[in-house]
Biotite code that builds the C-alpha atoms (Angstrom):
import biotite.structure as struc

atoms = struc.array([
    struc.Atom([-8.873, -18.590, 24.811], chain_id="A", res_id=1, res_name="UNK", atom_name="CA", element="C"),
    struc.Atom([-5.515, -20.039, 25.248], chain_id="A", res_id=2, res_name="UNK", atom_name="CA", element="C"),
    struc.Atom([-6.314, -23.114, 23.109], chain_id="A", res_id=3, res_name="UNK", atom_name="CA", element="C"),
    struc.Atom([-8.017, -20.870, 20.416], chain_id="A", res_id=4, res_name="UNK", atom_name="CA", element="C"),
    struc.Atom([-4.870, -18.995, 19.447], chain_id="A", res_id=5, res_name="UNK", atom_name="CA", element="C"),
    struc.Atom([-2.743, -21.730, 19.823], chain_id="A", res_id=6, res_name="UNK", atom_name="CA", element="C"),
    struc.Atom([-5.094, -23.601, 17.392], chain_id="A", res_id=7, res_name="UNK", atom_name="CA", element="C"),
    struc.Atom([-5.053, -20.940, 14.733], chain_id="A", res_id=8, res_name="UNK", atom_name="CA", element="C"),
    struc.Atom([-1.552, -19.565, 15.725], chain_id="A", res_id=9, res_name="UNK", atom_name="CA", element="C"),
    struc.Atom([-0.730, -19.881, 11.748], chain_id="A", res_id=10, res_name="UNK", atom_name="CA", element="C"),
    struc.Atom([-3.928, -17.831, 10.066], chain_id="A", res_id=11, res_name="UNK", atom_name="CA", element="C"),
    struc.Atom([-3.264, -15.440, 13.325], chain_id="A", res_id=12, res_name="UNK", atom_name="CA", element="C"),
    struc.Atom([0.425, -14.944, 11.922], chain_id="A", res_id=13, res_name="UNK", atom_name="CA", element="C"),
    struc.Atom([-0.596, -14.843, 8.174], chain_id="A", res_id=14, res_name="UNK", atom_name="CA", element="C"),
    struc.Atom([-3.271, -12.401, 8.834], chain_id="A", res_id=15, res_name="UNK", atom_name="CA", element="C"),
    struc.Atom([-1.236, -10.174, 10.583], chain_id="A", res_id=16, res_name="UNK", atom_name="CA", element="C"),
    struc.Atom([1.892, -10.303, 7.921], chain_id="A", res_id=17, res_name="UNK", atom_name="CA", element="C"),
    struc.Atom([-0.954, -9.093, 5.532], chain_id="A", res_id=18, res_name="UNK", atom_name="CA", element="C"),
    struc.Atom([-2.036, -6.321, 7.435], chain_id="A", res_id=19, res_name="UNK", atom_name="CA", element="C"),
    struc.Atom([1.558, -5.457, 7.972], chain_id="A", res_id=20, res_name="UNK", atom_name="CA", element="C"),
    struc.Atom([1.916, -5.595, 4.162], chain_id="A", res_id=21, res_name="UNK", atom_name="CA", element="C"),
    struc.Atom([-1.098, -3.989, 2.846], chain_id="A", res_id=22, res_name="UNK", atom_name="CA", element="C"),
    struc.Atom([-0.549, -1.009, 5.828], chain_id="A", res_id=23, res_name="UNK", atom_name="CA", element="C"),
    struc.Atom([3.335, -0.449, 4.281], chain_id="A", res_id=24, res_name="UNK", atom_name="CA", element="C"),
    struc.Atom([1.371, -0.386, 0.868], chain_id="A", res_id=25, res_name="UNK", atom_name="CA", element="C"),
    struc.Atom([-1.312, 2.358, 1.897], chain_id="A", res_id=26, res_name="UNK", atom_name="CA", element="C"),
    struc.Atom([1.835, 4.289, 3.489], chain_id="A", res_id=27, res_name="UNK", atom_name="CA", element="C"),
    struc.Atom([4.034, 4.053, 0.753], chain_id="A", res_id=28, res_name="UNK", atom_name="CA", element="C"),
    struc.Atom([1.165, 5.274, -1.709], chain_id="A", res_id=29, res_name="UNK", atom_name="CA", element="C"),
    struc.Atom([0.255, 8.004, 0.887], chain_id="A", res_id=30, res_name="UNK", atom_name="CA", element="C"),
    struc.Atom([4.016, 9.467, 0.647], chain_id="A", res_id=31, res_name="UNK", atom_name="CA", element="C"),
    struc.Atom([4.162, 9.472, -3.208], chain_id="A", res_id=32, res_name="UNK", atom_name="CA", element="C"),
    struc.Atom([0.961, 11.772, -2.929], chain_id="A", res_id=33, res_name="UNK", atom_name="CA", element="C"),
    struc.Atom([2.288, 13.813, -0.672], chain_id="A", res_id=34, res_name="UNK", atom_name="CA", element="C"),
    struc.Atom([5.202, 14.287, -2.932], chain_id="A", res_id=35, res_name="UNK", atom_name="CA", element="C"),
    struc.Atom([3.348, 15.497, -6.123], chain_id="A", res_id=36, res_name="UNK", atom_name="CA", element="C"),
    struc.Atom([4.164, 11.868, -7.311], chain_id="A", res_id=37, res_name="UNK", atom_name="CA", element="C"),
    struc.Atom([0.475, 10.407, -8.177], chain_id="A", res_id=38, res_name="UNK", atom_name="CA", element="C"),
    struc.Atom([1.738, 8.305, -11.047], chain_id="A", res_id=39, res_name="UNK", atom_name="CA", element="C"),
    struc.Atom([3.763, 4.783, -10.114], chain_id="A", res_id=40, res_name="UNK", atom_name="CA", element="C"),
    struc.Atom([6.384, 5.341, -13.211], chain_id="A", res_id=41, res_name="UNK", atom_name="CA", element="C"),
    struc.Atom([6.146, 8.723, -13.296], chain_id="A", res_id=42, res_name="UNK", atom_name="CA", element="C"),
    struc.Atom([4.621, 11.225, -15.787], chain_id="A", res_id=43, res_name="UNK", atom_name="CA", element="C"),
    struc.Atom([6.985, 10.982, -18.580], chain_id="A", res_id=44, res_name="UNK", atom_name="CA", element="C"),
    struc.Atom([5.479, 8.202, -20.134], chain_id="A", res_id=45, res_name="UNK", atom_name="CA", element="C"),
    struc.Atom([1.669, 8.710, -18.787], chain_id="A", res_id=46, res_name="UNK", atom_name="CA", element="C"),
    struc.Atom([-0.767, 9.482, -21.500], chain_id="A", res_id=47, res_name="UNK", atom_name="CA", element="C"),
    struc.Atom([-2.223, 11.721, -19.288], chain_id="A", res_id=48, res_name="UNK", atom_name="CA", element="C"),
    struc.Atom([0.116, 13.953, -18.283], chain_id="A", res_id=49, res_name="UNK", atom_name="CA", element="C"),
    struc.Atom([-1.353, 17.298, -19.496], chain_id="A", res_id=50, res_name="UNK", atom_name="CA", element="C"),
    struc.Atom([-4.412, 16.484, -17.613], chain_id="A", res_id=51, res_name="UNK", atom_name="CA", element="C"),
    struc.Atom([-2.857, 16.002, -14.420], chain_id="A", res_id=52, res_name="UNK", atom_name="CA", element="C"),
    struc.Atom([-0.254, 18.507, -14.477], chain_id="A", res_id=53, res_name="UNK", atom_name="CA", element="C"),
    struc.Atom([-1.748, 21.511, -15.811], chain_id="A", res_id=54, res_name="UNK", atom_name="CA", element="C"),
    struc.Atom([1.319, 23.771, -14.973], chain_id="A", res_id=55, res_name="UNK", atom_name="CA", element="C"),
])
């Protein structure tokens, strides 16, 4: 078992940097839903603004 991770130590720490990045990613996206933010830019330049925000 020893030999296995020492073999593949690299892919073991480049898999887990991508998980790492693709969890922040999911969390990050997660917030900005949770604050009424849906749209990356905002919704002053979205062409479908009205739609979305029927306030």
């Amino acid at each position: 078992m020893i030999a296995f991770l020492i073999c593949n130590l690299g892919t073991i720490i480049v898999i887990l940097v991508l998980l790492a990045t693709v969890a922040l990613i999911i969390a990050s996206m997660v917030k900005r839903k949770k604050r009424g933010q849906s749209a990356a830019c905002g919704c002053s330049s979205c062409p479908s603004a009205d739609i979305c925000h029927k306030d």
